[in-house]
N, C-alpha and C positions, 0 to 999 in steps of 0.2 A: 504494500500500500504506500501512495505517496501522498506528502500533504504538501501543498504550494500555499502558502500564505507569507507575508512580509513581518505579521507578530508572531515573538518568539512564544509570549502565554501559548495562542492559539495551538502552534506546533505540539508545543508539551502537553496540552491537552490531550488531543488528538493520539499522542506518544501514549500516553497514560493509562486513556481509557485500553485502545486496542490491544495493549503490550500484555491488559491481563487474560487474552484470550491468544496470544500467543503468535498475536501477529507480528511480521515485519514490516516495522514504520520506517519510512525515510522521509527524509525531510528536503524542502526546498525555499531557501528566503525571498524568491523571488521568479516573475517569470522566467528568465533566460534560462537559470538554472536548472528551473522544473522541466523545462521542454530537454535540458542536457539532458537530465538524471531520468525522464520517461522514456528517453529512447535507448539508453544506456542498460534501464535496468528491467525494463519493457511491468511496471507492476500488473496486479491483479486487479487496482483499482485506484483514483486519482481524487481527491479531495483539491479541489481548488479555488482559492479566495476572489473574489470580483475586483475589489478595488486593493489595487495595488502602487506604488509611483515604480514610474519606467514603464512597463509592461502588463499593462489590465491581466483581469482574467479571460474576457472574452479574445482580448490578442494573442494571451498565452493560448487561448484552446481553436482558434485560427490556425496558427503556426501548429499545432498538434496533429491537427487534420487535414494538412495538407496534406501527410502521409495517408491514401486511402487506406493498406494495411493495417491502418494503428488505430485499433478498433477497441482501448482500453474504455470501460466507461468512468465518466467522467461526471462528478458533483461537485454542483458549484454553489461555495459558500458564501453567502452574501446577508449584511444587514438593508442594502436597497432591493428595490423590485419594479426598477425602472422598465418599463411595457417593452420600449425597444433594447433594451438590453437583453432581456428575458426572450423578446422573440428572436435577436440574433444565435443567443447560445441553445435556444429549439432548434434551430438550422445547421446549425453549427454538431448537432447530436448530444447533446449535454444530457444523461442518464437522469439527472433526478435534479431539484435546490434542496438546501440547507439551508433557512432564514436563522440568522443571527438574532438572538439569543434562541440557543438550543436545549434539551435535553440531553442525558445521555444515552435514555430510551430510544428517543427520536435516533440519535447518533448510529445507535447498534442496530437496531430495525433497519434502517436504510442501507447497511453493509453489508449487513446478511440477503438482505431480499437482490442486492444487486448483484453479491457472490456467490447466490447459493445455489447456482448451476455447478458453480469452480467446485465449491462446499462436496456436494453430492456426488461430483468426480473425484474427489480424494479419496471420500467415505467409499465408493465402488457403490454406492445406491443407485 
């Protein structure tokens, strides 16, 4: 799993919850980086911040998709719900949002439902 967000709370969050079910988090402080470290380490699944300086989220998940292979899905973390943001990251393939302030219900529900094909290929179900 990767997390793109610019705050470091966020990241460790993110670290925190997932690490107790045994996941691998990685991190990225910024777009450029997150687009390195996605294609680098191809995750299972991408948590991604909207507003970011330098490199948005939905730039960051642009430049993602230009590779048509790179079919990781992709949530995007945001406390706005700007109409044309929102419809560009629909076009764009964006898997699910995450409105800021979260749960950590909300948080684990939305991980599991988006990997739980991966989930069930592990398990041999």
């Amino acid at each position: 799993m990767l997390i793109i967000d610019d705050q470091a709370g966020i990241r460790a969050l993110f670290r925190e919850v997932f690490s107790v079910f045994g996941c691998e988090v990685v991190e990225a402080g910024n777009g450029y980086e997150g687009v390195e470290v996605a294609v680098r380490r191809s995750p299972d699944i991408i948590f991604l911040d909207m507003k970011m300086p330098g490199l948005s989220g939905i730039e960051t998940l642009r430049l993602l998709r230009r590779d048509k292979e790179f079919s990781v899905p992709v949530v995007l973390v945001t406390a706005y719900q700007e109409a044309e943001m929102m419809y560009e990251a629909e076009r764009l393939g964006v898997a699910a949002r995450l409105v800021k302030p979260f749960d950590v219900e909300e948080l684990h529900g939305l991980m599991f439902r988006l990997t739980e094909p991966l989930t069930q290929q592990v398990a041999g179900i």
